[in-house]
C-alpha positions as CSV (number, residue, x, y, z in Angstrom):
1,X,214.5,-78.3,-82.2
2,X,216.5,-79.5,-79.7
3,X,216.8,-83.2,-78.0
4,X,215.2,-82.1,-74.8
5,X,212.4,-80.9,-76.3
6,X,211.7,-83.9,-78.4
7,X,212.1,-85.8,-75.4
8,X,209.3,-84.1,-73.8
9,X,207.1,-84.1,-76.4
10,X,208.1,-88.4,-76.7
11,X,207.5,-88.0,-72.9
12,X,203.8,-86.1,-73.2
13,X,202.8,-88.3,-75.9
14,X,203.4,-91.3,-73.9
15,X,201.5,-89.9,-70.8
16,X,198.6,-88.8,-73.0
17,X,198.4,-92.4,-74.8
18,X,198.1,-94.1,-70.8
19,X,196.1,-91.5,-69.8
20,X,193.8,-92.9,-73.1
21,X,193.8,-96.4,-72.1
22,X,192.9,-95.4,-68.8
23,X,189.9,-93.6,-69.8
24,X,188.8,-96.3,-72.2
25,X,188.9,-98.6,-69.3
26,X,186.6,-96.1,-67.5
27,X,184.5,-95.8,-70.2
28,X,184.1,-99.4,-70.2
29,X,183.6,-100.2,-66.7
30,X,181.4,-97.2,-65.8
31,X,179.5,-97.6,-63.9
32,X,176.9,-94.8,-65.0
33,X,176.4,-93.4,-68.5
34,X,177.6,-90.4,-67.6
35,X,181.3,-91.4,-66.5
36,X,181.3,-93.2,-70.0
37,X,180.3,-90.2,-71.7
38,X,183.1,-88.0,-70.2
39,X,185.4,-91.0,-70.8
40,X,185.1,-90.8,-74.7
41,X,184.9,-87.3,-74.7
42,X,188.5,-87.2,-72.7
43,X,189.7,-89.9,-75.5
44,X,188.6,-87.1,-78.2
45,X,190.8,-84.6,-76.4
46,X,193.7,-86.8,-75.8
47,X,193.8,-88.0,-79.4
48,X,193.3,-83.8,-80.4
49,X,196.5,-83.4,-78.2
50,X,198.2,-86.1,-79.7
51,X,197.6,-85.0,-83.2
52,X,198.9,-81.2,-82.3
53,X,202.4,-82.6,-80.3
54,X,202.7,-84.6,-83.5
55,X,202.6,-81.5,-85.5
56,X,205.1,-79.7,-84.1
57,X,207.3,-82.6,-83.5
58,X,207.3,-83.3,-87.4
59,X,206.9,-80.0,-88.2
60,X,203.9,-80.7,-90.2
61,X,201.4,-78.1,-90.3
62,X,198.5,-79.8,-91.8
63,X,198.3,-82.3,-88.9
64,X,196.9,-79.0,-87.0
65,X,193.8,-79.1,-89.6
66,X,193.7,-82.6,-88.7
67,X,193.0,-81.9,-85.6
68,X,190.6,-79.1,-85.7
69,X,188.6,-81.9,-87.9
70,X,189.2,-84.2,-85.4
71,X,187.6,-82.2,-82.8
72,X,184.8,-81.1,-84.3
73,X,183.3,-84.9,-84.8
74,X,184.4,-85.8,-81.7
75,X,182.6,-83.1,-80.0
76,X,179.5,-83.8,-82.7
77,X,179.6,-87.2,-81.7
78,X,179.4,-86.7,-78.2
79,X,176.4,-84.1,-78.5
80,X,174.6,-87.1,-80.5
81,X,174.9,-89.6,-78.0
82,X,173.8,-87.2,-75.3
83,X,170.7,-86.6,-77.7
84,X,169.7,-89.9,-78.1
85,X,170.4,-91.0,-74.8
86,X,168.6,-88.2,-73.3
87,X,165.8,-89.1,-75.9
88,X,165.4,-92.8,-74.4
89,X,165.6,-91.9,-71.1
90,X,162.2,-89.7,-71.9
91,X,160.4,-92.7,-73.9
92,X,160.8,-94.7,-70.5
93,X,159.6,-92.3,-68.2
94,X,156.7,-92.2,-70.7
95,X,156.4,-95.9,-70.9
96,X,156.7,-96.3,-67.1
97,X,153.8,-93.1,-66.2
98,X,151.8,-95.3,-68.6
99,X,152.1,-98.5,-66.7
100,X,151.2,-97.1,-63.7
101,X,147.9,-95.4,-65.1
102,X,147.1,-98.9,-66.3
103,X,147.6,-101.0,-62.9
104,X,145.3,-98.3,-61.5
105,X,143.1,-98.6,-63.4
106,X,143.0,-102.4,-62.9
């Protein structure tokens, strides 16, 4: 490969590795669940890139079963947390319509 191209793969990695920090700082400062959902999920796409530029910078090709593997429980992993979110969000809307058909009845 040539030197340009390594620089711009040095040059994409570093971008993608900011672009993580910045969207762990999202994912920690929110402010809704939603924005920190989409936060991790961009981490798990930024790490996948990461993994592939890797690959063909060290001309490994197993690093691109890496990140198929990667993906895949990132992706799982985000679908789970949707779940269970989504899940509590439902046991306190119950909770809450229940509370309120006590205090009428009060």
């Amino acid at each position: 490969m040539s030197v340009l191209l390594d620089r711009i793969m040095e040059g994409s990695m570093v971008l993608l590795i900011i672009g993580i920090f910045l969207a762990f700082a999202r994912a920690v400062r929110g402010p809704r669940f939603t924005d920190r959902i989409v936060a991790i999920n961009m981490i798990g796409t930024m790490t996948t890139a990461i993994i592939c530029i890797l690959s063909a910078y060290l001309k490994e090709s197993m690093l691109v079963d890496v990140a198929l593997v990667y993906t895949l429980l990132s992706f799982l992993a985000v679908v789970i947390i949707c779940h269970v979110v989504t899940l509590h969000h439902k046991g306190r809307e119950l909770y809450l319509k229940r509370k309120e058909q006590e205090a009428e009845k009060q």
